[in-house]
N, C-alpha and C positions, 0 to 999 in steps of 0.2 A: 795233454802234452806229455811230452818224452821228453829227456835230457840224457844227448848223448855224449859220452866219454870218447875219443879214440885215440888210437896209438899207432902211427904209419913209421914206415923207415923212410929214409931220406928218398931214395931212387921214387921212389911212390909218390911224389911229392906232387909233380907237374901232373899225372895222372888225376890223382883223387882230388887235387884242384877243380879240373874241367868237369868231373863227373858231380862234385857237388854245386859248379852251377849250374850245371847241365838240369841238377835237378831240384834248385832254387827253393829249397825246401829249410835248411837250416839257419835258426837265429842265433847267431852267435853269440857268445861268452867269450873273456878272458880267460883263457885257461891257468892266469894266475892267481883268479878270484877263487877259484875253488881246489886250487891245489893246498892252500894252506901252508904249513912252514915250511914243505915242501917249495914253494912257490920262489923262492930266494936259487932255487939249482935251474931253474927251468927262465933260460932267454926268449928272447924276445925276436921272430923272427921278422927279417928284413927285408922288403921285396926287393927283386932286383932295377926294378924303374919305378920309381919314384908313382903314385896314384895321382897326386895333387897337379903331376908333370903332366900325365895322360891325360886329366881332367881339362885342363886349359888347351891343351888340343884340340881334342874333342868340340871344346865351346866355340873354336875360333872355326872349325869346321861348320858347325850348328850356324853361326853369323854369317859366312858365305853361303850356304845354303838357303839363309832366310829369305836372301836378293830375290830368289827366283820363287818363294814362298815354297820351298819344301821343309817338311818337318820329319828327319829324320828317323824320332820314335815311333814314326806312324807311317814311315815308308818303306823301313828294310827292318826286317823279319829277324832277329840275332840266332843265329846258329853256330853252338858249341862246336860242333865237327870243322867250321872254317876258323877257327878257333889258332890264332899262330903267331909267334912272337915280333914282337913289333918294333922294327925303328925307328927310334924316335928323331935321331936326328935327320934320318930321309924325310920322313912324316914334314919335320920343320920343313926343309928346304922346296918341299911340293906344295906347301901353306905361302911359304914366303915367295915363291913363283909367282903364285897365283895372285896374291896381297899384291905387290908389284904392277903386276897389270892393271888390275882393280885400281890401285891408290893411282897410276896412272891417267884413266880415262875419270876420277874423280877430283881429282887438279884439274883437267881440262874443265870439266864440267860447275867447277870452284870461280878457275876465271870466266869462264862466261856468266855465270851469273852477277859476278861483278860488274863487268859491260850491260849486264841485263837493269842492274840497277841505277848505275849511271846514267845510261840513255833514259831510264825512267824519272832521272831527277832532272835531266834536262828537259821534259816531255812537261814535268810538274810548272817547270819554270817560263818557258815556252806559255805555257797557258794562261800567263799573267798579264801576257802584253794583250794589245786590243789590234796593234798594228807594226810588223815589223820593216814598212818600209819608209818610213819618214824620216829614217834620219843614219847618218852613213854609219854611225859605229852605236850601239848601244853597249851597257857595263851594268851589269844585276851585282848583287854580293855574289854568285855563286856563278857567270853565265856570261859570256862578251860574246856579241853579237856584231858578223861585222859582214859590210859587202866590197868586194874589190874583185880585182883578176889577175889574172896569170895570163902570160903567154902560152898562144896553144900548144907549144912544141913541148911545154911544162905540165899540159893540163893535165895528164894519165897520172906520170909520177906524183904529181900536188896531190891527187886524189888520192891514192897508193897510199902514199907518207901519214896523209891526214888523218888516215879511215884507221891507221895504227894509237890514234886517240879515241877516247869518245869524246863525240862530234856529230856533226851535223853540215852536210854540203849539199844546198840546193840550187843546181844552174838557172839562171832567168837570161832569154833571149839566145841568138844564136852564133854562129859564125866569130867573126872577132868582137860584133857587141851581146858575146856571154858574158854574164853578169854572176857571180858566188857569192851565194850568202850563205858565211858558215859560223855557227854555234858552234864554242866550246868551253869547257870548264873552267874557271877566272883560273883555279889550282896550277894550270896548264902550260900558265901566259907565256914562261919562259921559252919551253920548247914549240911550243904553236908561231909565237913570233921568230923563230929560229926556221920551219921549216917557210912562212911565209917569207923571208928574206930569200932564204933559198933558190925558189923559182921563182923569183920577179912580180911579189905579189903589189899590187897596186890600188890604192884604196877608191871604189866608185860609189856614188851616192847612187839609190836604186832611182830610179825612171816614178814620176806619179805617178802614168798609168799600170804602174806594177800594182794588180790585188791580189788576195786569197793566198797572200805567202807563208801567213801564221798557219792554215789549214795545209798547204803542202809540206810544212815541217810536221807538221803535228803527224803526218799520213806517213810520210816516211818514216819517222819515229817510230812506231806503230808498228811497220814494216818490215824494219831492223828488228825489235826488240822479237817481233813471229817468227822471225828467219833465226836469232839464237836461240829462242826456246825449242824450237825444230830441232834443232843441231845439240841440246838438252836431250831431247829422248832419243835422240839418234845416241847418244854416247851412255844413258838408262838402259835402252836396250844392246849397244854393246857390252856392258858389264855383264847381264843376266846372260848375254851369250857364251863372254867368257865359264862365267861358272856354273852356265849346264852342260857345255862342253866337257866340263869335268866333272858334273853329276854323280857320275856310276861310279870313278874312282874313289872322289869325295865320299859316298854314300857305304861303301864297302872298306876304307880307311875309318871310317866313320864307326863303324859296327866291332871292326877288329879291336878300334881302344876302347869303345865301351866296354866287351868283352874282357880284353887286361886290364882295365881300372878295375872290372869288379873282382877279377879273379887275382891283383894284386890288394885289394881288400879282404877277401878271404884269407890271402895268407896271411895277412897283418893280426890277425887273429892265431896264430898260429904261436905256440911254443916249441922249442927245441932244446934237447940234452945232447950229449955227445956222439949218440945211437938215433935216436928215434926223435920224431915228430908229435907232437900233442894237440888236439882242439876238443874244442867241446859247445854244444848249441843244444837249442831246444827243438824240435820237431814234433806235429801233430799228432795222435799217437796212431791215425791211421797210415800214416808214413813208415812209420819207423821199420817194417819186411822190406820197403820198397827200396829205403837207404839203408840199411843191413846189408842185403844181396848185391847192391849196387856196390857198394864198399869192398865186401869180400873178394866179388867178382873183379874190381878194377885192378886189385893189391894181390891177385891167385892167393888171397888166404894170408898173406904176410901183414896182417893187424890184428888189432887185439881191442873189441868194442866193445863198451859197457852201457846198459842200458836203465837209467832209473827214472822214477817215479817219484813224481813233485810230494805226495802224504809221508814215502821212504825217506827223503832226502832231511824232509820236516823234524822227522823224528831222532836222525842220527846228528843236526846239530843243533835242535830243538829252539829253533827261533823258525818263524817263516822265511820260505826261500820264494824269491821276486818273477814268478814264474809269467810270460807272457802272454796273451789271453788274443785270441783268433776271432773276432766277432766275426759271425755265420749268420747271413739271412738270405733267403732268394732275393734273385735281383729284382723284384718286386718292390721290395721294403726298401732298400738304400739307401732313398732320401732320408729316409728314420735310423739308419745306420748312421747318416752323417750328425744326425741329430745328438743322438747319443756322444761317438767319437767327440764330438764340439765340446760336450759338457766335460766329460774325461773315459777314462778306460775303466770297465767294471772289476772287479776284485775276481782274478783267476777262482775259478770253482764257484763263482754264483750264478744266480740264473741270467741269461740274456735279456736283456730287456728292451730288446727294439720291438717281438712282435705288441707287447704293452703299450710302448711310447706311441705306434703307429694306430693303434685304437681309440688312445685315451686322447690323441692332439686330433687329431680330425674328429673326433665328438667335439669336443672344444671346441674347435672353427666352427661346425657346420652350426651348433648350438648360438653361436656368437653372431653367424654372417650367413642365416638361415634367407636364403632370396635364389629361387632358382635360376631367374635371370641373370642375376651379378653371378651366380656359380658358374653360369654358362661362358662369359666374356672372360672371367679369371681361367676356364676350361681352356677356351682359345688360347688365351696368354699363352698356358703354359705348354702347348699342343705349339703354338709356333717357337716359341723359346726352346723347348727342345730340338726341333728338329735346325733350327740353327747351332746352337750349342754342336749337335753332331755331325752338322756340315763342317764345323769350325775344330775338330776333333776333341773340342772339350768335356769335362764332365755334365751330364745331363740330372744331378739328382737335384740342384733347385727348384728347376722348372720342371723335374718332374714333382714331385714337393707340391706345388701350384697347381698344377692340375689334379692332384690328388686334394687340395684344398676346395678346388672346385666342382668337382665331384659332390664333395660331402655338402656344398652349399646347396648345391641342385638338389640334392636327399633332402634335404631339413626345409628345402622353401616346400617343396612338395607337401611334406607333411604340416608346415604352415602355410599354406596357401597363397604363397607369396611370388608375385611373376613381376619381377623392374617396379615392386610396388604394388602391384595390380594384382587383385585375385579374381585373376582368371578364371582359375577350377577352385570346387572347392577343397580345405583343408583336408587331411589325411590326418593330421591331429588335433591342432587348435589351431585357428585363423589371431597370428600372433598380431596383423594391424587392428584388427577388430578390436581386441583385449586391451592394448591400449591405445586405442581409442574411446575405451568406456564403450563401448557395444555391447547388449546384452549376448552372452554367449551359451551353446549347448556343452556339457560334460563337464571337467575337471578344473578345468582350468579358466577360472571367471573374471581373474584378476590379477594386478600386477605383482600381487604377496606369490600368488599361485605362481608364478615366471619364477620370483624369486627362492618357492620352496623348492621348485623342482632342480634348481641348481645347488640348491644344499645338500639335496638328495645324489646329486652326482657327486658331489666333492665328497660326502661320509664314505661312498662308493667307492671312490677313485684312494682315500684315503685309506680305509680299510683293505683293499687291495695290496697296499703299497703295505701295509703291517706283515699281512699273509705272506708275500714275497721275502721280508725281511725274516720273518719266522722259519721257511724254505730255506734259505740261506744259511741260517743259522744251525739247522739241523745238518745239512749236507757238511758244516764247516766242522760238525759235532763241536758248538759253542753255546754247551748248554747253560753256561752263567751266565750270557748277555740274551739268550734265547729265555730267559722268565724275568730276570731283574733289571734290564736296559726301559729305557721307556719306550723304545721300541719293539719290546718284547711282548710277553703275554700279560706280563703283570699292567705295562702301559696302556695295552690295546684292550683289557676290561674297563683300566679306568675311563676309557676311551667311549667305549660302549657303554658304558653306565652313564657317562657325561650325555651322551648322543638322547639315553632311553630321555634320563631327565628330563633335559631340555623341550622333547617333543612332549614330554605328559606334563610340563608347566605352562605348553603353549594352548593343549587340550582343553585344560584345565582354566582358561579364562586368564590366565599369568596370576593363579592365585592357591595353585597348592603343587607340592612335591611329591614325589611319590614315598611309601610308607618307611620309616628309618630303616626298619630290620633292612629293606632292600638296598639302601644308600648304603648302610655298614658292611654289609657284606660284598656288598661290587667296589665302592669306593674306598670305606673306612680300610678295610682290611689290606686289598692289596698297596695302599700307602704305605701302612706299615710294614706291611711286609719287604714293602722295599726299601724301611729303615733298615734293612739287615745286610744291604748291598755291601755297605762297608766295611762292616770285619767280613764278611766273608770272603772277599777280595782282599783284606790284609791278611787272615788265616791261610790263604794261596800263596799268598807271596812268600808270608813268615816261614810254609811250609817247604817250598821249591827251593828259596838262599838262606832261607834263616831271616833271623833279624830280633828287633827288642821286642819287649812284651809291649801289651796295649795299654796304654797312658792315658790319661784323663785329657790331655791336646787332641789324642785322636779320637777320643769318644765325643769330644766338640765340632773335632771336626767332618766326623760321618754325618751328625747333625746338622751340622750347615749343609756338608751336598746334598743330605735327603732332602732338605727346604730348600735350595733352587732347584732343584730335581722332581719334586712336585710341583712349586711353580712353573717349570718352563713345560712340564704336560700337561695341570691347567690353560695357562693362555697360550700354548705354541699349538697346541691342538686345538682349539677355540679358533683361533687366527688362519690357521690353515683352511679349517673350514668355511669360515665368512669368506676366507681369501676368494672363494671358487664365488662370491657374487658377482665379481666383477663380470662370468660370465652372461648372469641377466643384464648385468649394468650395459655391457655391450650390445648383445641383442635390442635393450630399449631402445638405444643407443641409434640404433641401425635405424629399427623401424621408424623412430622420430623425426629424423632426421629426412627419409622418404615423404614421411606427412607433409610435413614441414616446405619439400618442394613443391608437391603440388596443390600448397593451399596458394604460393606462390605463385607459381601457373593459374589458377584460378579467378586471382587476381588480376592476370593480365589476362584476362579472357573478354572477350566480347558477344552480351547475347546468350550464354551459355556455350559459347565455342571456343576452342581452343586458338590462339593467335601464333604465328609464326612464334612471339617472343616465348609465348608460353611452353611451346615444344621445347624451342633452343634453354628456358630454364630448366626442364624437365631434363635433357637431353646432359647438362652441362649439372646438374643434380645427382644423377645418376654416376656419370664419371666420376666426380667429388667423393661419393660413397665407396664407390667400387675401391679408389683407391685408398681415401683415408682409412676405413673402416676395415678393407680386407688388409692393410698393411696392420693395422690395432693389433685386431682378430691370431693372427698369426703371430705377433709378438705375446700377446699375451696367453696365447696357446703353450709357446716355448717356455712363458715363465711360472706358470703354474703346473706342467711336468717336472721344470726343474728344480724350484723351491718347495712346490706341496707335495709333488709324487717322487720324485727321487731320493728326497730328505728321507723317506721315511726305509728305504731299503737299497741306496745305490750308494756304494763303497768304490769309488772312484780312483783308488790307489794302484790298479790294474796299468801292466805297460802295453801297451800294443807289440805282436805279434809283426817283427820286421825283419823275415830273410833277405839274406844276399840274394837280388833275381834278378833273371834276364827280361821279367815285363813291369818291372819296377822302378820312376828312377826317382823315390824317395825313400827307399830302404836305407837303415844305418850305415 
């Protein structure tokens, strides 16, 4: 990384705006953080529209567009050159246009759904009776039901007036002996009996032979409630019409305020003196020719750029400077990118460690959820999750994740011989149902201690790794006192080694001798003490850098206590770390048992020696169980012994992520 200084004159302003985010490259600073007591002359510049103003715009445009499901960051391309000042308050009034029409045909579409439920509660209510023509008026709590007539010179407007409630009119018979029987809401009564006065309604008792009237309300009902749901998407699709109608405008209105939010964000960043313009960011340092010339060339030479270096900047005000940190992988790794990112940002200038992460977790999995078959179905998974994910324009590193998971299951069933449970073929390393299952076995691995050494073997592995990296670290950082007297330094990671030799030459050994002192003193005894010295030598730094008292009999107790949790916690924190990594046999057993397990049930419902429908559908519903319990485990506990046993031991997470102002960004600062 670079940290660049610059210095524009005003006229320059609106230019070297567009050109830096033309080339979305710089992480801004406060130019009053690093100006110093300088920083009290230097204002504070003010855009001229408001960003928070443009932002709500923007959103309210993104909301009409959604109607018709377009997503703006994924359908117009931002381009700096169309780049041009924006009105806001035109911008409103073509929002509120448009709003207007929209909030229009969704008030319509408001009341009818209200009729739509109305008729539906008299539909509910309706279906309660067994018989609506027995008797000339019925009264529910919610529902009067009545039959009479009107004169026919009446009968169109009666219809007319009614149908402006909800209601229900069904003629019986014809000519002058038509017959209405109309439902409507008890709520009603007053206005109902109002229009029934009106045209000369007259109360008729229905005819015996009247049947089947409960099913002709119910059908009309029915009939009505499809005729407004119709009239529903008739007014859905007129909205989507209105606002693809305005699409292109929307969409290019759209880009322009993105474009001045961010480029009224840049200036916010911006200080001002009476003369000149001030900003300052970080850039990659392969950048830094690319925004040089860019700069020069936009201002013909009228600025004035300073370019420093985060170890320079360290040393002129001798504290560390908070410099942002770019994590770089092919887009291969990603999902292990995001792995990382989740836990935090790595400390600028140490090593990357996603390609690590992405070795050390998929050994994990595949060691854990070693079944070629279950690798396969988790394959699929994540082979369709993807490719929806990118139907749907979202990020794909979960589900790629997953299928990287199941990749590695497919490897590891392979090499344990393991097919849905079934060993097909045989192993490529050890036949892990076999082993436990007490099976006599060929080679190394004869037994369930054997599972479990071999994952102690990965954890000293994955552990000692994770020393070496901190050690890397350390040198690059030139922090050579925490590089020998940390316990994660060299002095830690012998006594580490020397713990590791012991322990296997006590397991050699019948759990009945150690190995010889002189060895124990000089691996462990020694560098102990030696890291009794952590203490003053770190007050001797200090005393020497600001000064300070002499060394007192309080601090010589107390270097004594930190050495004593300080060996303590590399005795058992390294101890713990290591047993930690059993849990990945414990899983593996885990797996495999749990297979057994179903098809000893399956076997049980077999007949004859044959398999039974039920036995399969156990088998079948076993399977699933596994796949998902086990591979959801497997991956959790993958995540958590990177984080606590392998990151612990060299990952400095106080790093900020690397966030320019960008045009393909929309979660930058």
């Amino acid at each position: 990384m670079k940290q660049l200084v610059a210095v524009i004159l005003e006229r320059d302003v609106s230019q070297v705006t567009k050109e830096l985010l033309r080339l979305s490259a710089l992480d801004f600073i406060s130019i009053k953080e690093i100006a110093g007591p300088l920083g009290n002359k230097i204002d504070q510049v003010v855009p001229k529209v408001s960003e928070a103003r443009i932002g709500e715009i923007r959103k309210r445009i993104e909301s009409f567009l959604a109607i018709t499901g377009v997503y703006p960051e994924r359908e117009k391309r931002l381009n700096v050159d169309e780049l041009h000042a924006v009105d806001i308050d035109e911008a409103e009034k073509t929002l509120d246009r448009l709003a207007s029409r929209v909030q229009s045909l969704k008030e319509e579409q408001k009341n009818i759904q209200q009729e739509i439920l109305k008729l539906e509660d008299i539909s509910r209510q309706v279906a309660l009776f067994e018989d609506l023509s027995t008797t000339k008026t019925k009264s529910t709590s919610f529902l009067n039901i009545q039959t009479g007539s009107v004169p026919e010179r009446n009968r169109e407007a009666f219809s007319k007036e009614l149908a402006t409630l909800p209601s229900v009119e069904l003629a019986v018979g014809n000519g002058e002996q038509k017959i209405s029987l109309i439902i409507t809401m008890k709520r009603d009564d007053a206005r109902v009996n109002a229009i029934l006065e009106k045209h000369g309604w007259t109360d008729v008792r229905l005819p015996k032979e009247v049947s089947g009237t409960k099913e002709e309300v119910l059908s009309d009902l029915d009939r009505r409630i499809a005729d407004f749901k119709t009239r529903q998407d008739a007014i859905t699709a007129d909205i989507k019409r209105a606002v693809d109608e305005k699409k292109t405008e929307l969409l290019d209105l759209w880009a322009n305020l993105r474009m001045n939010e961010l480029s009224s964000r840049i200036q916010s960043y911006f200080g001002k003196t009476a003369r000149t313009y001030l900003f300052s960011g970080w850039v990659p340092a392969d950048m830094k020719n690319t925004i040089d010339e860019a700069l020069k060339r936009i201002t013909e030479g009228r600025c004035y750029l300073e370019w420093n270096d985060p170890d320079d900047l360290t040393r002129e005000v001798s504290t560390p400077v908070q410099v942002p940190v770019k994590l770089e992988s092919p887009k291969l790794l990603s999902p292990f990118k995001m792995i990382v990112e989740n836990y935090a940002i790595p400390e600028y200038g140490t090593i990357n460690p996603i390609p690590f992460v992405a070795v050390a977790y998929l050994l994990m999995f595949g060691l854990m959820f070693g079944d070629a078959g279950h690798g396969l179905v988790i394959l699929i998974i994540g082979l369709i999750g993807t490719a929806l994910q990118k139907k749907k324009g979202k990020s794909t590193d979960l589900m790629n994740l997953i299928s990287y998971c199941g990749v590695s299951a497919i490897v590891f069933g392979i090499l344990f011989g393991s097919y849905f449970g079934l060993a097909l073929f045989p192993a490529v390393w050890f036949h892990y149902h076999g082993v436990i299952a007490g099976e006599v076995q060929a080679g190394p691995v004869k037994n369930i201690y054997s599972i479990l050494a071999i994952t102690i073997y990965f954890g000293i592995a994955v552990i000692s790794l994770g020393l070496i990296l901190n050690w890397i670290n350390r040198i690059s950082k030139r922090d050579w006192f925490n590089l020998f007297l940390d316990k994660g330094g060299i002095l830690g990671g012998l006594i580490y080694g020397a713990g590791v030799y012991t322990g296997f030459y006590f397991v050699a050994h019948d759990y009945k001798q150690l190995p010889d002192s002189s060895i124990l003193l000089w691996t462990i005894g020694l560098p102990m003490l030696l890291l009794f010295a952590k203490g003053p030598i770190k007050h001797s730094m200090e005393n020497k850098e600001h000064g300070g008292k002499p060394l007192s009999a309080l601090d010589i107790m107390n270097f004594f206590m930190e050495w004593i949790v300080e060996v303590l916690e590399i005795f058992s924190g390294y101890l713990a770390n290591t047993l930690s990594f059993m849990r990945v046999a414990g899983l593996g057993i885990a797996h495999v048992s749990l297979m057994m397990a179903f098809f000893q049930i399956a076997a049980m419902l077999s007949k004859n020696g044959h398999y039974t429908i039920g036995s399969f559908l156990v088998l079948l519903a076993g399977n699933a169980l596994v796949i998902a319990l086990e591979g959801l485990s497997a991956g959790i506990q993958s995540l958590r012994l990177n984080y606590y046993e392998f990151f612990s031991k060299y990952f400095n997470g106080t790093g900020r992520a690397y966030a320019p102002i960008s045009l393909s960004h929309r979660d930058e600062k």
